[in-house]
N, CA and C atoms as a LAMMPS dump frame, in Angstrom:
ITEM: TIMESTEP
0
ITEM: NUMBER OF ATOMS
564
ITEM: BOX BOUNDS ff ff ff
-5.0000000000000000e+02 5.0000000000000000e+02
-5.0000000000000000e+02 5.0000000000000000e+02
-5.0000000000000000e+02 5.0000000000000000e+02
ITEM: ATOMS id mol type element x y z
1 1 1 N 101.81 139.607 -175.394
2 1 2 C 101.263 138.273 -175.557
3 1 3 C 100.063 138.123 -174.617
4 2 1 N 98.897 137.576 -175.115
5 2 2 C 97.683 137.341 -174.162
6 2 3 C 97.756 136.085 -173.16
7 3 1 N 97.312 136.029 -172.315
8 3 2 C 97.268 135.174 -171.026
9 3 3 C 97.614 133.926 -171.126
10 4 1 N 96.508 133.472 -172.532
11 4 2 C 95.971 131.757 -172.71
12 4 3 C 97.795 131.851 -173.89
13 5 1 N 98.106 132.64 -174.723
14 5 2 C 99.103 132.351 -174.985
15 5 3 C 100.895 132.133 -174.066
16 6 1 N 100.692 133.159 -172.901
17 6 2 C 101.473 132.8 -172.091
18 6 3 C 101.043 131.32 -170.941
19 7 1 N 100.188 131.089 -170.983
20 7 2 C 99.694 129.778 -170.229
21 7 3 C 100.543 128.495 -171.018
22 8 1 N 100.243 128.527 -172.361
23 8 2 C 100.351 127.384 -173.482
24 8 3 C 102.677 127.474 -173.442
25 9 1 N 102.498 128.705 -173.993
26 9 2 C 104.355 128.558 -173.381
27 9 3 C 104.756 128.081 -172.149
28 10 1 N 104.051 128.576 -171.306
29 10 2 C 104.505 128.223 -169.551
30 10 3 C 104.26 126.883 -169.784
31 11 1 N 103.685 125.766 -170.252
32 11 2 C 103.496 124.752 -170.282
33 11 3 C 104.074 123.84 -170.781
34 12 1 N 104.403 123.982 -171.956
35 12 2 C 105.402 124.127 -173.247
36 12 3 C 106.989 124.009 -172.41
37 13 1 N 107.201 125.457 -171.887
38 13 2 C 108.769 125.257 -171.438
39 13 3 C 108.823 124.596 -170.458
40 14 1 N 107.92 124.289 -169.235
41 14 2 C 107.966 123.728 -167.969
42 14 3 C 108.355 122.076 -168.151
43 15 1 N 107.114 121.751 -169.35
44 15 2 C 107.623 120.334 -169.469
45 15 3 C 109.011 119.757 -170.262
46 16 1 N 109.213 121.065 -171.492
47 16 2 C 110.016 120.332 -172.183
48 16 3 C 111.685 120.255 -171.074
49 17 1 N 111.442 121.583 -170.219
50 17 2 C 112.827 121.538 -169.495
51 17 3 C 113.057 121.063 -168.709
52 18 1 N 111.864 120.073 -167.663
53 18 2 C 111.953 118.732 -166.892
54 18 3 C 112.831 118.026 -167.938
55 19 1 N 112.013 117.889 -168.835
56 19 2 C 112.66 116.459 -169.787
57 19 3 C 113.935 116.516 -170.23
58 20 1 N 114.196 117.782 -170.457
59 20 2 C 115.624 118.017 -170.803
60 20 3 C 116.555 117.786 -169.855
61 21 1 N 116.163 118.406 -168.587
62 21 2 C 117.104 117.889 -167.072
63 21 3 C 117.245 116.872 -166.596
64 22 1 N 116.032 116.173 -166.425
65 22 2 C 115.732 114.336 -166.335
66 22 3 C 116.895 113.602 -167.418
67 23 1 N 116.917 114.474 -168.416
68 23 2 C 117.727 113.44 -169.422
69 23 3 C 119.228 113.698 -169.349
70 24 1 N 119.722 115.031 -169.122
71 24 2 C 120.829 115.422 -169.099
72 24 3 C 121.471 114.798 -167.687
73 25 1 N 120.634 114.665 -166.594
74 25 2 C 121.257 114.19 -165.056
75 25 3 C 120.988 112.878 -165.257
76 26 1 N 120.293 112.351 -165.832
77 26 2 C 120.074 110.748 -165.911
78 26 3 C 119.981 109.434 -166.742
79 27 1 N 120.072 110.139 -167.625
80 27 2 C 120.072 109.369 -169.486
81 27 3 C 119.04 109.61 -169.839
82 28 1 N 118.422 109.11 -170.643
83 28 2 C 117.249 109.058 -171.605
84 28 3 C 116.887 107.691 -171.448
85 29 1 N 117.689 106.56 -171.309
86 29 2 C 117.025 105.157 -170.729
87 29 3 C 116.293 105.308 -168.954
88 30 1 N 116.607 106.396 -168.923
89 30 2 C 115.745 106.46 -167.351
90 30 3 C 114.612 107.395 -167.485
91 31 1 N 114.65 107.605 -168.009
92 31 2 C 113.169 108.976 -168.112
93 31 3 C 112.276 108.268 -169.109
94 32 1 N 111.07 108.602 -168.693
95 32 2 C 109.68 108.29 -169.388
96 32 3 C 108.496 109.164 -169.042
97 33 1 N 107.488 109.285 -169.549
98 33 2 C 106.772 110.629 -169.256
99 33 3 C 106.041 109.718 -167.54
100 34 1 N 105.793 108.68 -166.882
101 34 2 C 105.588 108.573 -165.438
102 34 3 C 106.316 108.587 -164.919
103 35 1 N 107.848 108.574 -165.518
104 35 2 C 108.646 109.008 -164.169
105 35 3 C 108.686 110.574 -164.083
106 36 1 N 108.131 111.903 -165.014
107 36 2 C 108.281 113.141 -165.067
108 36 3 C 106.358 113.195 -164.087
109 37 1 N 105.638 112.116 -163.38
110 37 2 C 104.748 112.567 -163.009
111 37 3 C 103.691 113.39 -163.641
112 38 1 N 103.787 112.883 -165.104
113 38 2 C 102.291 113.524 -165.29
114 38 3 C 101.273 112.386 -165.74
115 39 1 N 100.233 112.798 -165.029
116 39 2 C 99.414 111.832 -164.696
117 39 3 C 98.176 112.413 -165.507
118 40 1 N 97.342 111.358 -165.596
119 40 2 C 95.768 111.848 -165.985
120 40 3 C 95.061 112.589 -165.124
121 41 1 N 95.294 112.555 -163.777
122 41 2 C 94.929 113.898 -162.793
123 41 3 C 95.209 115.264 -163.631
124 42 1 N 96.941 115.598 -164.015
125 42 2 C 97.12 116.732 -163.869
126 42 3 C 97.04 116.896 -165.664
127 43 1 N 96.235 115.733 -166.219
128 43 2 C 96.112 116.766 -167.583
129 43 3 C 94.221 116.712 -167.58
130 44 1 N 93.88 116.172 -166.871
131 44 2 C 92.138 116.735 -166.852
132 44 3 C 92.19 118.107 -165.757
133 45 1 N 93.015 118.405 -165.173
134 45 2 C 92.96 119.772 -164.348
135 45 3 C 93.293 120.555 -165.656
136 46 1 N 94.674 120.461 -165.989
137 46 2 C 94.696 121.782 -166.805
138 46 3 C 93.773 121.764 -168.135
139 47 1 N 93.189 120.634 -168.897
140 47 2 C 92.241 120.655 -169.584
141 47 3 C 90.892 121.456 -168.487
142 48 1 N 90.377 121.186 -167.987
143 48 2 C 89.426 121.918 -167.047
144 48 3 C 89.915 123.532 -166.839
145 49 1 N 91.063 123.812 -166.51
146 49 2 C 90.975 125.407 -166.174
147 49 3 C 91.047 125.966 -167.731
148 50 1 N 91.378 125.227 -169.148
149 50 2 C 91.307 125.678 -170.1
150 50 3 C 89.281 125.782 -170.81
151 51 1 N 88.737 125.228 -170.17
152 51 2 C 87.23 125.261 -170.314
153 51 3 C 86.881 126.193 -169.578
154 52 1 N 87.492 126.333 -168.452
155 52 2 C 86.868 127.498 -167.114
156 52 3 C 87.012 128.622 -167.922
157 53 1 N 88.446 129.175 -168.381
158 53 2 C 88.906 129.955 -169.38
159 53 3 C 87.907 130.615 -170.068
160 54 1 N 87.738 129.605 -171.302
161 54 2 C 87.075 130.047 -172.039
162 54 3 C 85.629 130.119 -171.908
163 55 1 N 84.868 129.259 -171.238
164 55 2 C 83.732 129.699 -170.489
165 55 3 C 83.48 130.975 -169.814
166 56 1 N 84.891 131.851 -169.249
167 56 2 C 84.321 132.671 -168.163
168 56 3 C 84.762 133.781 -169.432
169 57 1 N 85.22 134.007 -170.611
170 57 2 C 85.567 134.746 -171.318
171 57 3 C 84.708 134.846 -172.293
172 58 1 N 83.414 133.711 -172.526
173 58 2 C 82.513 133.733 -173.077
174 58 3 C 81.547 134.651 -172.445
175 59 1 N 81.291 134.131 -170.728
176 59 2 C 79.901 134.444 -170.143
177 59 3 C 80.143 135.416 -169.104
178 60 1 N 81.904 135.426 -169.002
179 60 2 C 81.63 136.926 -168.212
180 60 3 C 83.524 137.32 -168.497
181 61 1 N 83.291 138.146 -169.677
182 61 2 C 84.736 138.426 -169.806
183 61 3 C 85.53 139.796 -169.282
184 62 1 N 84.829 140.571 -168.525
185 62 2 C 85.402 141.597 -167.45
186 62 3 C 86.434 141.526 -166.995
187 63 1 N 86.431 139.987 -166.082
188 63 2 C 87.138 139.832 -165.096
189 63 3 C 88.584 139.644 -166.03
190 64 1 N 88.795 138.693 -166.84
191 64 2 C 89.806 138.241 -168.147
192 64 3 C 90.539 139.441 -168.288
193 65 1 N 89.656 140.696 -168.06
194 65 2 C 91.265 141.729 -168.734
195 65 3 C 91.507 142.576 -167.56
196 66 1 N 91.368 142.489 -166.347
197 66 2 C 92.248 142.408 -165.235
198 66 3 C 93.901 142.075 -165.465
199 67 1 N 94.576 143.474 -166.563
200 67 2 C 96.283 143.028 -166.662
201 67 3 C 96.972 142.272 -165.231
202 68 1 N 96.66 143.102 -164.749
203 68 2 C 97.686 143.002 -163.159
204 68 3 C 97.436 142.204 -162.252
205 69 1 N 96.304 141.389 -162.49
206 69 2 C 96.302 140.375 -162.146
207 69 3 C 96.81 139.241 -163.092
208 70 1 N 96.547 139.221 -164.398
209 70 2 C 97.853 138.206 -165.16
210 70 3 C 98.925 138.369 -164.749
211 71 1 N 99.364 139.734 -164.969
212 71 2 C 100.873 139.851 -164.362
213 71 3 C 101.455 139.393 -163.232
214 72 1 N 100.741 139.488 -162.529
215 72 2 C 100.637 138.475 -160.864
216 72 3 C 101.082 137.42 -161.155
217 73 1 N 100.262 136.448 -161.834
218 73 2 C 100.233 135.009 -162.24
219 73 3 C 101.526 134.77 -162.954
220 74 1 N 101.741 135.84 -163.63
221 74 2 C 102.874 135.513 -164.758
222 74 3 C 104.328 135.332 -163.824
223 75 1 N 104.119 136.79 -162.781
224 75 2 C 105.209 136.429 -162.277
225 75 3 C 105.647 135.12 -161.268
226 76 1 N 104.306 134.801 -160.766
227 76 2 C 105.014 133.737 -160.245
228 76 3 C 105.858 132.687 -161.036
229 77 1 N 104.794 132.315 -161.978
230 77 2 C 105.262 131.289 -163.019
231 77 3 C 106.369 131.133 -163.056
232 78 1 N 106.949 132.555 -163.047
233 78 2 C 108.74 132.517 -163.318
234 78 3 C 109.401 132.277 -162.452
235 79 1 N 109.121 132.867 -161.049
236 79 2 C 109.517 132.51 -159.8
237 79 3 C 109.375 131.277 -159.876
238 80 1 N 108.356 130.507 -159.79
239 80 2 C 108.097 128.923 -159.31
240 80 3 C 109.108 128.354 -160.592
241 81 1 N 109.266 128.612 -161.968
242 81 2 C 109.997 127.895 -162.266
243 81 3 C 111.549 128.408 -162.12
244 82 1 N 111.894 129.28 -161.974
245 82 2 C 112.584 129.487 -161.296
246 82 3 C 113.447 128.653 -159.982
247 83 1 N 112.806 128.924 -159.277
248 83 2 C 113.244 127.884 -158.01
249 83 3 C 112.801 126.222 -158.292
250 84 1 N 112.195 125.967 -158.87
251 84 2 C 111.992 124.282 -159.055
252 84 3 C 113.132 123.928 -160.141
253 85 1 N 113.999 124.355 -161.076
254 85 2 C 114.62 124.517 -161.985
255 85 3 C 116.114 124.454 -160.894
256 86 1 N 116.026 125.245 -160.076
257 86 2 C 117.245 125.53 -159.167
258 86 3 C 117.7 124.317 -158.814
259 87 1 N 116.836 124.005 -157.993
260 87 2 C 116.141 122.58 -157.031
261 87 3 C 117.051 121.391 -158.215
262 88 1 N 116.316 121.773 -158.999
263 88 2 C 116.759 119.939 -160.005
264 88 3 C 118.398 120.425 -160.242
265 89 1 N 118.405 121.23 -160.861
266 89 2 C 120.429 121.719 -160.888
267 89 3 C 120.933 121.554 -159.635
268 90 1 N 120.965 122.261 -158.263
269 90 2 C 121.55 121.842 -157.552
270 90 3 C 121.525 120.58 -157.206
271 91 1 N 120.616 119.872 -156.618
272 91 2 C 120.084 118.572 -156.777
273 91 3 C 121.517 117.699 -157.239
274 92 1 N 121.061 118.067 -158.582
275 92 2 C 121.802 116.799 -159.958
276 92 3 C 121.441 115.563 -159.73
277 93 1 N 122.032 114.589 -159.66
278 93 2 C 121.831 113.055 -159.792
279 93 3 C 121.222 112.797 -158.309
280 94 1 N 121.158 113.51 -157.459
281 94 2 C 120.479 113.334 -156.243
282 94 3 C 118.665 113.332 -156.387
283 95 1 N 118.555 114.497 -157.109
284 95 2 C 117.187 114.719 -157.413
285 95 3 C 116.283 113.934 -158.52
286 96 1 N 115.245 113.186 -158.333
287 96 2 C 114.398 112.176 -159.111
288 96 3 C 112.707 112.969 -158.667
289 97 1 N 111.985 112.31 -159.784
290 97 2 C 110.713 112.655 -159.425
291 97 3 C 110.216 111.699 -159.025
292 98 1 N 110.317 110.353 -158.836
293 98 2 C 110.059 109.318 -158.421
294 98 3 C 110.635 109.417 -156.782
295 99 1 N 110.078 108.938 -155.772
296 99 2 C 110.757 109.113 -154.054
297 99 3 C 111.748 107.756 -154.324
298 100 1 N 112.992 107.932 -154.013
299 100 2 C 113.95 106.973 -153.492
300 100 3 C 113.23 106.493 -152.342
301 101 1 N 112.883 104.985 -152.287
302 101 2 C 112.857 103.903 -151.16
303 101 3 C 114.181 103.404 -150.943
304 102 1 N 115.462 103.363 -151.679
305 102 2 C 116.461 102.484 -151.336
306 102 3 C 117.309 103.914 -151.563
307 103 1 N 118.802 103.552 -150.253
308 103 2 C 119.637 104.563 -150.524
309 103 3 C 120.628 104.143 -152.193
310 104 1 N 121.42 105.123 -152.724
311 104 2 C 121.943 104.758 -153.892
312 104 3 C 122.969 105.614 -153.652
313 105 1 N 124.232 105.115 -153.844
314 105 2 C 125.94 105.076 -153.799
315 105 3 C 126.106 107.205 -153.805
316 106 1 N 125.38 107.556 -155.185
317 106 2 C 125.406 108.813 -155.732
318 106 3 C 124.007 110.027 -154.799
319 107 1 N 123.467 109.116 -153.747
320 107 2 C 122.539 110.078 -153.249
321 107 3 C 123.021 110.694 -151.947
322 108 1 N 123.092 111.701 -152.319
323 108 2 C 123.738 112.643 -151.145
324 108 3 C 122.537 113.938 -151.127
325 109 1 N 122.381 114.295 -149.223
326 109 2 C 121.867 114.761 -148.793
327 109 3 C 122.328 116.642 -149.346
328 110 1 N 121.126 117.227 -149.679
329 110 2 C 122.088 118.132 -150.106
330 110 3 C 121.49 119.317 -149.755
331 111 1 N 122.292 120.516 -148.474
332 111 2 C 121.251 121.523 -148.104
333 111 3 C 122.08 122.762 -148.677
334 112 1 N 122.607 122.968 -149.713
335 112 2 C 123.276 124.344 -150.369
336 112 3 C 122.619 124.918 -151.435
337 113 1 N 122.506 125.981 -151.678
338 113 2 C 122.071 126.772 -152.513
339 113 3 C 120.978 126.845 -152.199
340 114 1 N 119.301 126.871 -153.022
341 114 2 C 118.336 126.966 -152.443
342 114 3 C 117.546 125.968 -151.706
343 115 1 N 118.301 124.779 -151.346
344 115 2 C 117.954 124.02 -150.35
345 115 3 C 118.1 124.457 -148.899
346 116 1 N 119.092 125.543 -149.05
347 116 2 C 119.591 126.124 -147.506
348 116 3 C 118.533 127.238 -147.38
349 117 1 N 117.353 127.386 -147.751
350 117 2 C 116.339 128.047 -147.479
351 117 3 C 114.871 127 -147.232
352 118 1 N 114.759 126.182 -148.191
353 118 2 C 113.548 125.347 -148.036
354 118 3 C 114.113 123.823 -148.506
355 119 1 N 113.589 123.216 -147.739
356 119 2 C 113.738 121.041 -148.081
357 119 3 C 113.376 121.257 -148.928
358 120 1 N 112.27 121.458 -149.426
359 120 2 C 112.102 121.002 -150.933
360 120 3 C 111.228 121.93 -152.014
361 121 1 N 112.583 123.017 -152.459
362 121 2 C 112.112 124.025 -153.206
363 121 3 C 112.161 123.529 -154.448
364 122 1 N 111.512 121.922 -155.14
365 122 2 C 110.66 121.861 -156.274
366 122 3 C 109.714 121.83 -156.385
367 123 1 N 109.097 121.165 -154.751
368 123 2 C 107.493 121.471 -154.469
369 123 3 C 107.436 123.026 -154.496
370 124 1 N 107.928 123.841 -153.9
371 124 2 C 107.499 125.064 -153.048
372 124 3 C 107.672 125.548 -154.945
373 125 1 N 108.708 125.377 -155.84
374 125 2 C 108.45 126.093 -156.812
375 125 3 C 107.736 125.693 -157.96
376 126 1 N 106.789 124.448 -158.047
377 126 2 C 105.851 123.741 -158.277
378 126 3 C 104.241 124.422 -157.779
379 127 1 N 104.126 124.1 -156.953
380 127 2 C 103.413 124.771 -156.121
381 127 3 C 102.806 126.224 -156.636
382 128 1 N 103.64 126.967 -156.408
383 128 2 C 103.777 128.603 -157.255
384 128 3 C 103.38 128.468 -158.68
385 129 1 N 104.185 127.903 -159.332
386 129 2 C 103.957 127.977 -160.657
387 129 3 C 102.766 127.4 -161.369
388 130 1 N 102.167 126.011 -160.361
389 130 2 C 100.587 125.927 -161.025
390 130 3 C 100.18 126.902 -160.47
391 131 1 N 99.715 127.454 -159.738
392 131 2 C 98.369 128.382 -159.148
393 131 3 C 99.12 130.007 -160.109
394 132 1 N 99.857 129.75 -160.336
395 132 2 C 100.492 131.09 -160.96
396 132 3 C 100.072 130.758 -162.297
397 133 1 N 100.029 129.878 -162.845
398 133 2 C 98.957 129.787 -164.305
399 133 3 C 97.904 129.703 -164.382
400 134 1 N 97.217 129.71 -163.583
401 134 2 C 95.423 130.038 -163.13
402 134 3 C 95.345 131.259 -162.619
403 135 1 N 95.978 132.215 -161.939
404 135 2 C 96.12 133.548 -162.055
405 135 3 C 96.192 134.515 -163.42
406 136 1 N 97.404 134.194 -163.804
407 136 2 C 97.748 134.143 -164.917
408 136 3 C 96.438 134.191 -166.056
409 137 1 N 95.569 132.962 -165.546
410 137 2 C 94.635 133.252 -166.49
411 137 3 C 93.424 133.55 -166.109
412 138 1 N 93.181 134.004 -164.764
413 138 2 C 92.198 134.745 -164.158
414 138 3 C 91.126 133.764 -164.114
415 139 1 N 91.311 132.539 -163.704
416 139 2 C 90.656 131.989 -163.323
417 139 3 C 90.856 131.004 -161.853
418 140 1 N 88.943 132.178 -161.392
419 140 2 C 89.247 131.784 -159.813
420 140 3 C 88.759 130.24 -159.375
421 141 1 N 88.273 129.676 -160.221
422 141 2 C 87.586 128.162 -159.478
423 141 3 C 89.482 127.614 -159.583
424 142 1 N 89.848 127.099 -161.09
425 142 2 C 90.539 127.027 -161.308
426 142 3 C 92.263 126.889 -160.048
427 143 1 N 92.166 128.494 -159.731
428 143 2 C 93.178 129.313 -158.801
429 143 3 C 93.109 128.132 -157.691
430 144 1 N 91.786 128.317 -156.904
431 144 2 C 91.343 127.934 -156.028
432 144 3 C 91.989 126.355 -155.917
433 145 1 N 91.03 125.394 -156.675
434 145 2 C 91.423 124.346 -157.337
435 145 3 C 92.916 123.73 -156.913
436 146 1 N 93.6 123.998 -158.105
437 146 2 C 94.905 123.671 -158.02
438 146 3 C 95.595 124.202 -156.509
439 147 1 N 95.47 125.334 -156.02
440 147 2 C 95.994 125.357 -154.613
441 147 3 C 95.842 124.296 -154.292
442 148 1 N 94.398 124.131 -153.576
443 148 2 C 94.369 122.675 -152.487
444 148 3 C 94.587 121.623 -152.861
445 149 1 N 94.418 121.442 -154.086
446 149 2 C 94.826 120.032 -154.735
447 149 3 C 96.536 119.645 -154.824
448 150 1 N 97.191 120.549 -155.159
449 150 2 C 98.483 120.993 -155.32
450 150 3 C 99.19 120.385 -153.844
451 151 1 N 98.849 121.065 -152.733
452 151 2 C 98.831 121.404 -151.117
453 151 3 C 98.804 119.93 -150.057
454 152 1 N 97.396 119.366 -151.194
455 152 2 C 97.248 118.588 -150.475
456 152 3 C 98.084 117.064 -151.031
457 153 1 N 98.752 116.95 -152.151
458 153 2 C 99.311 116.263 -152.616
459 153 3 C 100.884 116.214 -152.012
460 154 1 N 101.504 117.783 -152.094
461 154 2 C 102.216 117.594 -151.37
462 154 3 C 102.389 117.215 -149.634
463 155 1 N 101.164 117.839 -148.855
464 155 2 C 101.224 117.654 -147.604
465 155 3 C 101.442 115.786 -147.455
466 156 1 N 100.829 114.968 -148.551
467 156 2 C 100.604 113.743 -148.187
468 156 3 C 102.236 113.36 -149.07
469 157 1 N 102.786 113.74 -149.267
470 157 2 C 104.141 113.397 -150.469
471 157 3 C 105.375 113.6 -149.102
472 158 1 N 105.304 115.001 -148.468
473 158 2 C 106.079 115.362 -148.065
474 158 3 C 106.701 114.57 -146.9
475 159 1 N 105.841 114.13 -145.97
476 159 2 C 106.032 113.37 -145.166
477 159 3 C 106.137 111.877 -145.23
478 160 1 N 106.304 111.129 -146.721
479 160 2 C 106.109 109.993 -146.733
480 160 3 C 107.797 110.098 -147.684
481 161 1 N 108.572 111.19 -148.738
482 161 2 C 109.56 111.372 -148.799
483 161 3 C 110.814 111.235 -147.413
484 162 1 N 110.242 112.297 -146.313
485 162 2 C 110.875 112.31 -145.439
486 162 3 C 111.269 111.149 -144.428
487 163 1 N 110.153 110.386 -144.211
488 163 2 C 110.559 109.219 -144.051
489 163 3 C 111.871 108.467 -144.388
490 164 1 N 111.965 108.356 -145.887
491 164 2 C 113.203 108.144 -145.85
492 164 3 C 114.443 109.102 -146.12
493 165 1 N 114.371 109.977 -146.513
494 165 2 C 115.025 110.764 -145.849
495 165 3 C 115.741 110.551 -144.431
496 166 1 N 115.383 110.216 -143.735
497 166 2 C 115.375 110.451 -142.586
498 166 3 C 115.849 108.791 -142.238
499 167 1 N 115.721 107.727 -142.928
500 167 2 C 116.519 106.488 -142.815
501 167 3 C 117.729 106.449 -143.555
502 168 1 N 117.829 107.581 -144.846
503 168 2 C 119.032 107.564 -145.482
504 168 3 C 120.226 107.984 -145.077
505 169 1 N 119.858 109.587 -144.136
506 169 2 C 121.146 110.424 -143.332
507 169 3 C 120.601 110.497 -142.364
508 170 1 N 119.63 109.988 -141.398
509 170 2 C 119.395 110.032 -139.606
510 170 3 C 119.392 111.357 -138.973
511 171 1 N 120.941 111.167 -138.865
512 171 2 C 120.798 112.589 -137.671
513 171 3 C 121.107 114.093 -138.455
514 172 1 N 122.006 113.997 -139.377
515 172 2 C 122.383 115 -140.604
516 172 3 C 120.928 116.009 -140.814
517 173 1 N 120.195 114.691 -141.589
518 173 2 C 118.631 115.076 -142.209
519 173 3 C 117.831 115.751 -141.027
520 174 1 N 117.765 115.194 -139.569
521 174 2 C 116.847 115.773 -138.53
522 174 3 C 117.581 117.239 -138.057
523 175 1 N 118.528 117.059 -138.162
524 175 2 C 119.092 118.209 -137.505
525 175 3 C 118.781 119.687 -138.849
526 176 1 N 119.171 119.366 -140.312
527 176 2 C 118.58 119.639 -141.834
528 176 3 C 116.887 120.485 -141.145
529 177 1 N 115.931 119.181 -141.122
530 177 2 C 114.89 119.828 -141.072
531 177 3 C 114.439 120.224 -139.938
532 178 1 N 115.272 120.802 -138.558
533 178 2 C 114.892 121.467 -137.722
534 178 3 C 115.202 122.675 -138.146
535 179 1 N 115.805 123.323 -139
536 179 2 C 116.411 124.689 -139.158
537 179 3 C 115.84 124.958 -140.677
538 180 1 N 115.444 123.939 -141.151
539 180 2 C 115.107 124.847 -142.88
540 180 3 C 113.349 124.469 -143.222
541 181 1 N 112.842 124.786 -143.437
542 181 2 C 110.646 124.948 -143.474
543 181 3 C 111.167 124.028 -144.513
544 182 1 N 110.072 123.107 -144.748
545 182 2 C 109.303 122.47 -145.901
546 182 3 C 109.665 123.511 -146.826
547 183 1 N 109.419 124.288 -147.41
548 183 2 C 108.457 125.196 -148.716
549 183 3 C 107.225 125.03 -149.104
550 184 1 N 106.538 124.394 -148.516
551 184 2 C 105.033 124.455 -148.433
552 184 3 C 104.495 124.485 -147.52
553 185 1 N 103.958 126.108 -146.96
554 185 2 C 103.085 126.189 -146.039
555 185 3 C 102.53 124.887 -145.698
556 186 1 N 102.183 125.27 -144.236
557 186 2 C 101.918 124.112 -143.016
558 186 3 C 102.286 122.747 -143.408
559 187 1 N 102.932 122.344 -143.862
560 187 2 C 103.686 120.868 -144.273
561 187 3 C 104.92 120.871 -143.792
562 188 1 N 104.734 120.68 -142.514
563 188 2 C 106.01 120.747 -141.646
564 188 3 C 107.568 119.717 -142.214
């Protein structure tokens, strides 16, 4: 399968299996496509790396059949969904894409399985999996792009989650994130 066709699946399964998990942990009267966070930001990005695409396959298509570098990309994809997939299963009714401001009866702090490696391996496998579809499709503005944008969304997410976090279980949660990283580089 070629790149832009594994891009269009990776996209394809990523969203439909949010929606499927959102609905299975929470009903279908609770899910709507802003509570799954996709925004007009993140569909003029991936519209944009699909122009970069085909622009750089028009005006300089060398770089495009670089396998092993798709393969790169590809694998993360799987990795990142992979672990963000984990994240929402272990999770279960704990995990929302929306940040809890108020505690709720069913929200429990939860550091087992791949939480007992990273706080919050849906960013960290989020994270991976966009820049792993701009690999994937060998495109470096693109690559570039979504990193910092990605990075910097979470750096400003992460610490405004934790917050409450950190009013919901106090000492549990501080003691939690002295021993387990973010999952996103320097986002303590």
């Amino acid at each position: 399968m070629d790149p832009l066709s594994l891009f269009l699946v990776a996209i394809l399964f990523f969203h439909s299996s949010e929606y499927v998990l959102a609905v299975a942990i929470h009903g279908i009267s609770n899910v709507n496509p802003s509570s799954l966070l996709v925004s007009k930001g993140y569909v003029l990005a991936m519209v944009f790396s699909l122009v970069e695409y085909f622009l750089e396959l028009l005006l300089f298509p060398g770089p495009k059949e670089h396998l092993w570098v798709s393969n790169l990309g590809l694998l993360m994809v799987v990795v990142g969904e992979i672990v963000r997939k984990l994240a929402i299963v272990t999770a279960g009714r704990s995990f929302t894409h929306l940040i809890r401001v108020r505690h709720e009866d069913h929200h429990r702090l939860v550091t087992s399985g791949v939480y007992a490696f990273v706080r919050h391996p849906s960013y960290c496998g989020f994270l991976i999996w966009s820049v792993g579809t701009q690999i994937m499709l060998c495109n470096p503005i693109s690559t570039v792009g979504f990193a910092v944008v990605v990075w910097r969304f979470f750096a400003a997410r992460i610490p405004y989650e934790e917050y409450f976090l950190r009013q919901f279980f106090g000492a549990d949660y501080e003691e939690y994130a002295r021993r387990v990283p973010s999952g996103v580089p320097f986002v303590m």
